[in-house]
N, C-alpha and C positions, 0 to 999 in steps of 0.2 A: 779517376781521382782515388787517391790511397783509401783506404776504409776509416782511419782513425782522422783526416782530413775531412771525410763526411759527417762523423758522427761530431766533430766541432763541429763545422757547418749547422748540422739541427741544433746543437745546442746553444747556438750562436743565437738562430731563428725565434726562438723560445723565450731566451734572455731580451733580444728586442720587441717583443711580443709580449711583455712582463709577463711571460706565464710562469717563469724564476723572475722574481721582483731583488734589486738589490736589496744585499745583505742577507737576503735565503738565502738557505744550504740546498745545493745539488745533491741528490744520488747517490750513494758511494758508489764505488769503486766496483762493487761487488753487483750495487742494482742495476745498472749501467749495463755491467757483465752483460745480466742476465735479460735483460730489456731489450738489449739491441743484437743477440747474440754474437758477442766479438768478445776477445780474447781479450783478459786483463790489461796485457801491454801494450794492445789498440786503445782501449780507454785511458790509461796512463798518458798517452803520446794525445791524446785526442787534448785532454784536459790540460797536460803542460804547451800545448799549442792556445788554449782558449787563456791561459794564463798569459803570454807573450804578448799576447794580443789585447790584455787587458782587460777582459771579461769578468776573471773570476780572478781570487786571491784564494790559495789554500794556506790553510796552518794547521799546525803540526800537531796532529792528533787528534785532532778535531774532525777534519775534511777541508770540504770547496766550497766555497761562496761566492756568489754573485757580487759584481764589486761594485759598489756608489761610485759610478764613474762621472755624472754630474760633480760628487763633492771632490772626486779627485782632481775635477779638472780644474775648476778653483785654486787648487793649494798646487799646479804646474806653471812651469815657465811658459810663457807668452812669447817665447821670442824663437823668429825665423831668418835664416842666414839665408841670404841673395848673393850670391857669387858671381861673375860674371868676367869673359875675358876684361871690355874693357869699360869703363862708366860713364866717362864725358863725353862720346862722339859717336858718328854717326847712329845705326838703330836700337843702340844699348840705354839711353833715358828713357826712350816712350816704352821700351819693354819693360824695363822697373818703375817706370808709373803705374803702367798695367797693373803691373804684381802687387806694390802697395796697395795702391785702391781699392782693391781686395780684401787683402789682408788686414788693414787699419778698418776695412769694416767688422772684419770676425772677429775684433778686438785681440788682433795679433800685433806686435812687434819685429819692426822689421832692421837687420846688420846686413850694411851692404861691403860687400868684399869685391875687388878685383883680381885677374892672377895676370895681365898681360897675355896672354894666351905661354906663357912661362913654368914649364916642367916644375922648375925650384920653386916659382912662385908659388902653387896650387898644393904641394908640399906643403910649404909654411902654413898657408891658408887651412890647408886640412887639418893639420896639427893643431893650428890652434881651435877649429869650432872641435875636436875631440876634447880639450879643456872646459867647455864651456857648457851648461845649461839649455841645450835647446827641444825646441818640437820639431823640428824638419828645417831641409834645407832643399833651396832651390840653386841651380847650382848649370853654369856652363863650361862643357865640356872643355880641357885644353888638349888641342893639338889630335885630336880623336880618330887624325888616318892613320897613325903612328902608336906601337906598343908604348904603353902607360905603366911607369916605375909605380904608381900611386896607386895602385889597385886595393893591396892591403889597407892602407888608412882606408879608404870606400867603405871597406867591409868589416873595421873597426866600429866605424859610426854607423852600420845597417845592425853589426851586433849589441850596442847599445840602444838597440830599439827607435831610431834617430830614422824619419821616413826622408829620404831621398829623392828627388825630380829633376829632371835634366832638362836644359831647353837647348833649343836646335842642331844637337847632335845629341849622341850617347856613346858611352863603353859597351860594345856586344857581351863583353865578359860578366859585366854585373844586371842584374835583374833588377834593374828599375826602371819606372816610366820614363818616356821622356816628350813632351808637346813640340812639336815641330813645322817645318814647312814642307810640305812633301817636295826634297830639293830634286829627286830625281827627274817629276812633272815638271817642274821650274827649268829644270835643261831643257828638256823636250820643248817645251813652248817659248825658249828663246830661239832656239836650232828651227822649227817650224816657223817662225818669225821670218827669217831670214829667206826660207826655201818656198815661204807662199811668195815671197817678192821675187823671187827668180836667180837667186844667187847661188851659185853652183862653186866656187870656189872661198870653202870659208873656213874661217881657220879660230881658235880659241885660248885663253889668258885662265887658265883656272890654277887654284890654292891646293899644293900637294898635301899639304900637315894636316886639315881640318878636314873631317867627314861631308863636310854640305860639299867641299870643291870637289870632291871625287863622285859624290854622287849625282851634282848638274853635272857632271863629265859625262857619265853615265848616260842618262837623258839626251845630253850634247851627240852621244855616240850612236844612241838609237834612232834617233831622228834623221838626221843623215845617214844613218843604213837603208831607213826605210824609205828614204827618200830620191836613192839611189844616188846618191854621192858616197865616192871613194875619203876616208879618212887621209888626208895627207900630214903624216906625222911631223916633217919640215914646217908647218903652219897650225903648231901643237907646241904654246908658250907652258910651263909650269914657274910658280912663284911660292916661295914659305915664310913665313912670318918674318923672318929680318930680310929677306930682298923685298918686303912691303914696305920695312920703312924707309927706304931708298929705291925708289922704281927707278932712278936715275941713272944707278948704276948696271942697269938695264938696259940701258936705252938702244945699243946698238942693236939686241938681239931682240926688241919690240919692232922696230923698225924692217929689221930686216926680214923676221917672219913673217910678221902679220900685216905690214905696210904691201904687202901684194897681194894681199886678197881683199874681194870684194865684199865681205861683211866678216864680222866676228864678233863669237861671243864675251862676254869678260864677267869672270868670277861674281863682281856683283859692283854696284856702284861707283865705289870707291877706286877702286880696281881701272873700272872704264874714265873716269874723270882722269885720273894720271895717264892714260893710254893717249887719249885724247889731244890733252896739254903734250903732249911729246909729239904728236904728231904734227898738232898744228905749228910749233917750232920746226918741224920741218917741212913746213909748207902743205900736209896730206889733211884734206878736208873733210868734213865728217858734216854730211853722207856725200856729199859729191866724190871722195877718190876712194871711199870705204864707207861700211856703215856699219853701225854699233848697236847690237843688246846686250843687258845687262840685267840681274835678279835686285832685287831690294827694294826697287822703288820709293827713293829716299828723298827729300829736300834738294841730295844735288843731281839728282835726274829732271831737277826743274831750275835749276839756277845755272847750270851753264851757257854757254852760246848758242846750244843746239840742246834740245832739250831729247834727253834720252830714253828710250823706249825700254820699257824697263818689268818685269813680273815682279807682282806687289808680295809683301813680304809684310806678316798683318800685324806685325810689333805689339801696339799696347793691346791687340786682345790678344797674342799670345802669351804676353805677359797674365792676362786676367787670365785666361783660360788654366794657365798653369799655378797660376795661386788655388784657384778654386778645386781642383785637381789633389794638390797639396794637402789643401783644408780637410777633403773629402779623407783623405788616407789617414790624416792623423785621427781623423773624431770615428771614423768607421773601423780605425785600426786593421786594415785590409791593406793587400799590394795595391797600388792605382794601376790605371790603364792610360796607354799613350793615346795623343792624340798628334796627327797631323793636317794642315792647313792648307785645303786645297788653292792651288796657284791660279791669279789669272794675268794677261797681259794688258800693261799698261804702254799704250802704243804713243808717241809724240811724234819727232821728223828725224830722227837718228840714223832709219833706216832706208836706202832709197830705194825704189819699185824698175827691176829692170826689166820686169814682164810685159810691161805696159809698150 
């Protein structure tokens, strides 16, 4: 860690420790110097980092002081921006339940946005919480396999001091948390799904745009290596957010790839229900002529005809989880730390057992 990184650090320590009580003066410049022996423009740099951060306030001529961050927090906006591809359907309410119930307790205020999973939309969106008065924002990723025009606004509102958290994917370019589902285990235990049942020919449905489908791809890939089956790229569907909203127009090449193999995995829920419905129009039964896992374990991994086998996917506490997360970054005024959610499989009769 830098030197003038450290010497915030203790100072940090000390201020939480009231042994600097708000509204004392720090040290100048010079005791500082001389106290910690580091060089002027280490303490300088130390002290404009402890100010960013909200610790101290200096003024001009005087020095640093210890800031009454109780009474400042009083006289700040209470309000947190929830962003989210989409709102009304499938595991996007119980995630922003999560996140309120939280947050309404820490007596935060919550603005819920959507972007569609939509380049221009998430643009707009950004543009406008730059306008506006906030403590943080929770915010999901759009389109996250693919280079992002929106990088700059990000780093607009991280230089306004604005703390940032990402849920179930992130930007690798920017430096902020993000709480998620560890999607890559989530592959791996669908693909293992299939090969504890005896299925040697299986083929998979995953989302090229968004980071979670490349990364159960991933998991998908490893499991089957290790399992000694060959990848056959002919029984290797990909699908991006507008061929989602017509799998229809699909349908020939769902059919034809994946209608001959003995299992397969599908992106996630939503994904497999359309898969399904297309098959059973053509007469392909699930699990009798194929059989199906899928990630999210959602309401319709229980409502259809055959109830899908499915790795759970832990919605409203990653929503809580990421609130509090959140909370922690704004009142600790520190980077957060990600978290991810370990997968496990939720098995029904999707899939059929050729071992036996």
């Amino acid at each position: 860690m830098a030197k003038y990184k450290l010497l915030a650090e203790a100072l940090r320590q000390k201020i939480l420790e009231n042994i600097y009580q708000p509204g004392s003066k720090l040290p100048s410049e010079s005791e500082l110097q001389k106290q910690f022996a580091l060089s002027r423009q280490t303490v300088r740099n130390a002290l404009e980092l402890l100010e960013k951060q909200g610790f101290v306030r200096s003024r001009q001529g005087s020095g640093t002081y210890v800031a009454d961050r109780e009474a400042e927090e009083q006289n700040k906006s209470k309000r947190i921006a929830v962003v989210t591809t989409y709102v009304d359907n499938y595991i996007f309410p119980r995630i922003i339940q999560g996140i309120e119930g939280v947050l309404s307790q820490e007596g935060f205020q919550v603005q819920i946005a959507f972007t569609g999973n939509r380049i221009w939309k998430e643009e707009a969106v950004l543009k406008d919480l730059l306008e506006q008065d906030l403590r943080g924002i929770i915010i999901e990723t759009t389109k996250s396999a693919l280079p992002n025009p929106n990088l700059p606004l990000y780093r607009r509102l991280q230089e306004k001091g604005i703390p940032i958290l990402f849920i179930n994917s992130r930007y690798p370019q920017l430096d902020c948390p993000v709480v998620c589902l560890q999607d890559q285990e989530a592959g791996r235990l669908a693909a293992e799904c299939l090969l504890a049942k005896g299925h040697k020919k299986i083929g998979g449905f995953f989302k090229l745009d968004d980071g979670q489908g490349i990364r159960r791809y991933q998991g998908f890939v490893e499991a089957l290596r290790d399992g000694g089956i060959r990848i056959e790229e002919q029984n290797i569907l990909w699908f991006d957010t507008e061929d989602a909203l017509d799998f229809g127009s699909m349908e020939e090449q769902i059919v034809k790839r994946l209608g001959t193999c003995t299992g397969i995995m599908c992106y996630n829920d939503s994904t497999a229900s359309h898969v399904m419905e297309i098959w059973k129009q053509h007469g392909i039964s699930v699990p009798e002529n194929v059989s199906v896992v899928s990630v999210d374990d959602t309401d319709l991994a229980e409502l259809g005809d055959v109830g899908l086998t499915s790795v759970h996917h832990p919605k409203e506490k990653l929503g809580e989880k990421a609130a509090r997360q959140l909370v922690s970054m704004i009142r600790s005024r520190i980077p957060g730390i990600s978290y991810e959610f370990e997968p496990y499989l939720v098995e029904r009769n999707s899939v059929k057992n050729l071992a036996e």
